[in-house]
N, C-alpha and C positions, 0 to 999 in steps of 0.2 A: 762210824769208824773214822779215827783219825788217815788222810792220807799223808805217807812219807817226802819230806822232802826232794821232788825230780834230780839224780845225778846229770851232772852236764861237764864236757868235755874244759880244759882251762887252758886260755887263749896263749900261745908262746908270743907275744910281742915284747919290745923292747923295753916296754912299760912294767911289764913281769917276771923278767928274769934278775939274777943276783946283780947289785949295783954295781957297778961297774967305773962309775964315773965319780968316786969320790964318795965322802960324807955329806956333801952339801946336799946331794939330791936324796938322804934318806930323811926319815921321821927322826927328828931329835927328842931327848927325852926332854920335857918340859920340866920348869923349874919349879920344886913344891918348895909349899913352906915347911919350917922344921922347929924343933922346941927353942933352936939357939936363934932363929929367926928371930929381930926386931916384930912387934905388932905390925909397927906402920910398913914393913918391910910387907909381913906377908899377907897383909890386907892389899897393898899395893898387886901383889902375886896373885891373889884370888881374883881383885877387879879384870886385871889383862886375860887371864882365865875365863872369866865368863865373857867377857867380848867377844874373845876367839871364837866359844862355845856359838854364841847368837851370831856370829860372822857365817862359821862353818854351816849352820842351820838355816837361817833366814835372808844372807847375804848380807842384809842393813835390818836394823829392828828399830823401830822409832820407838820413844819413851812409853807408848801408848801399847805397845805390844811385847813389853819385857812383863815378867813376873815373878815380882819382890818377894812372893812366897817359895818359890825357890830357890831363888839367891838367898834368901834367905837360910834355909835350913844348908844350902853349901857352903856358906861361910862359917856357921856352925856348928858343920864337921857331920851333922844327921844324915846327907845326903852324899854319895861321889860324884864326879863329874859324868859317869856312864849315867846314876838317876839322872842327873840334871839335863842330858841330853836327851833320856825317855823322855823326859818330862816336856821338854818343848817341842819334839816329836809328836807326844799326843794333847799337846795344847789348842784350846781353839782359835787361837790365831795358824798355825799350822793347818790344821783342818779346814779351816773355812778358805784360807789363801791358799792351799796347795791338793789337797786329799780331793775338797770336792769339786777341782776344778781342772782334775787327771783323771787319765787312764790307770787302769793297774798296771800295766807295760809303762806309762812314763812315771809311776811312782816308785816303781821299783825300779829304774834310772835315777830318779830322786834320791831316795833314802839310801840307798844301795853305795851310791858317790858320797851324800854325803856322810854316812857311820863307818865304812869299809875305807873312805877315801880312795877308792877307785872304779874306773867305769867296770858294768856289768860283763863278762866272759861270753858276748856275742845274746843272743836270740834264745838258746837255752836256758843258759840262768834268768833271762827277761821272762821265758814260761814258767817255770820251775819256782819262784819267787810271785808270780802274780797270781799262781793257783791258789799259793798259803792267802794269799790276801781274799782272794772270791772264796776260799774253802773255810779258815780259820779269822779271817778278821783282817783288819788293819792292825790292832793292837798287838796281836801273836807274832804278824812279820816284825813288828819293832823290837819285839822281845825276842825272837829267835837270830833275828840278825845281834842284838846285844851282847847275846848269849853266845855265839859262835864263836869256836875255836878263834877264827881270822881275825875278831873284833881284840878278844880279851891276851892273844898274843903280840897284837900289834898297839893297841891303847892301854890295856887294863882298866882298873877302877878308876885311876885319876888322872890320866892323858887327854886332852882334849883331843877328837878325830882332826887331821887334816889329811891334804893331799898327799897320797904316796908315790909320786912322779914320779920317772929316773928322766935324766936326760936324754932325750932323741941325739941320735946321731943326723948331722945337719940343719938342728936348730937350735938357737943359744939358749932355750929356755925351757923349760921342761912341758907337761901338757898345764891345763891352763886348770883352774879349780873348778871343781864339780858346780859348786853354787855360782860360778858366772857362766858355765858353760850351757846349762837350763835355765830359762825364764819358767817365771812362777806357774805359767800354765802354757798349752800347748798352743796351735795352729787348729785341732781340733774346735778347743773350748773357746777359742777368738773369732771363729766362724761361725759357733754354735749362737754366740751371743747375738754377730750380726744377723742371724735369719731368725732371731726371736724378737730385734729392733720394728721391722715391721707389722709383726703383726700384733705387739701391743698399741701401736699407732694404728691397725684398722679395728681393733678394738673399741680402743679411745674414742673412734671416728662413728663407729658403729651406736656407741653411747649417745652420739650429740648425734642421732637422726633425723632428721626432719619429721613430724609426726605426719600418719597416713592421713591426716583429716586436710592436710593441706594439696591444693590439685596445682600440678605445676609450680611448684614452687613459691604460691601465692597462700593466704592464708582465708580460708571460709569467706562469704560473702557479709554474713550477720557480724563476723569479727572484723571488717576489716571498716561496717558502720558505725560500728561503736565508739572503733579506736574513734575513729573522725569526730565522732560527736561529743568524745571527752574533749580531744584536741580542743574544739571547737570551744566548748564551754571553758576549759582552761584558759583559753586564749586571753577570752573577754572577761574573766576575773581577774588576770594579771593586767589588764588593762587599764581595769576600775579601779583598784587599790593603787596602780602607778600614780592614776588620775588625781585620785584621794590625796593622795601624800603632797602630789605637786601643790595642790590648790588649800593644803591647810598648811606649808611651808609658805608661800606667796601671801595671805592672808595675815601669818605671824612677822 
């Protein structure tokens, strides 16, 4: 049995009520291309669109973590910008740098800020949104937040998400964007990794034991004549042949 999305109370701060302060601090609509658009015009329109897109998502995306199969089908109109933002949501770059290195409470701070463009409505929505994730997946929270009323009247199909700030009263600048305001993982999973630093090193250590045949630290008695008596033999062959060589260079 599917469980229902938890209702949760919506937070009155400054950040959520009607703006007040102007145009500047709303969501503008972004600029599409159109039939009377130049190519190079709305190619140029598409590239700063998908920038945004891996901006809003990933903060910085190196060349190695974009994905030209999607850029690809967005430029040629197969995909909207809401796919193209599933899409890097459940990419393995996403996954591997953010999903499995969260909580479900800071991934729903995560995806939450960055698709909605705003932080989470307190501690309720943070449970209420991490149950869909333990209950129906990771994949379902992405497509249900997509899917929302809030998403598709505030973005639609071809908006790329940003920040929906308003201006605080008493500061010049609105809040700050979701993608700088969380690092890619927690305090949790930065802890988790230091207390797993040692004990792959007593591991490591464990590997290179000293074997039980040796008492004190010293190695068997028959091993330790041998060596000597290789030694020994070695010696006097590197001796002989030094000797050799000297005395048939001298001779020549």
């Amino acid at each position: 049995m599917s469980l229902p999305l938890l209702t949760y109370p919506l937070e009155a701060q400054n950040s959520r009520v009607s703006n007040l302060a102007g145009d500047s601090s709303t969501v503008k609509a972004q600029p599409q291309g159109s039939a009377s658009s130049s190519g190079e015009n709305l190619r140029t329109t598409i590239d700063c669109q998908i920038e945004r897109a891996y901006q809003q998502v990933f903060f910085h995306a190196m060349r190695s973590d974009r994905d030209p199969n999607l850029e690809s089908q967005l430029r040629n109109g197969t995909i909207t910008m809401r796919d193209f933002i599933r899409g890097l949501l459940l990419s393995e770059r996403f996954q591997q740098g953010y999903y499995q290195c969260s909580s479900n409470y800071r991934m729903v701070d995560q995806v939450v800020g960055r698709v909605l463009g705003r932080p989470v409505h307190g501690d309720a929505e943070r449970r209420a949104w991490s149950i869909v994730i333990g209950h129906k997946g990771f994949t379902r929270f992405v497509d249900e937040l997509l899917d929302s009323e809030e998403y598709m009247n505030s973005f639609g199909y071809d908006l790329v998400p940003s920040q929906r700030s308003r201006v605080l009263p008493g500061q010049a600048t609105g809040e700050l964007p979701i993608y700088q305001s969380f690092p890619r993982y927690g305090a949790d999973w930065r802890d988790s990794l230091q207390n797993r630093a040692p004990s792959e090193a007593a591991n490591l250590i464990a590997q290179l034991k000293v074997s039980e045949a040796w008492a004190n630290g010293q190695p068997p008695a028959w091993a330790l004549k041998a060596w000597l008596a290789f030694a020994i033999v070695g010696g006097f062959e590197l001796v002989r042949v030094f000797l050799t060589i000297t005395i048939s260079m001298l001779s020549n």
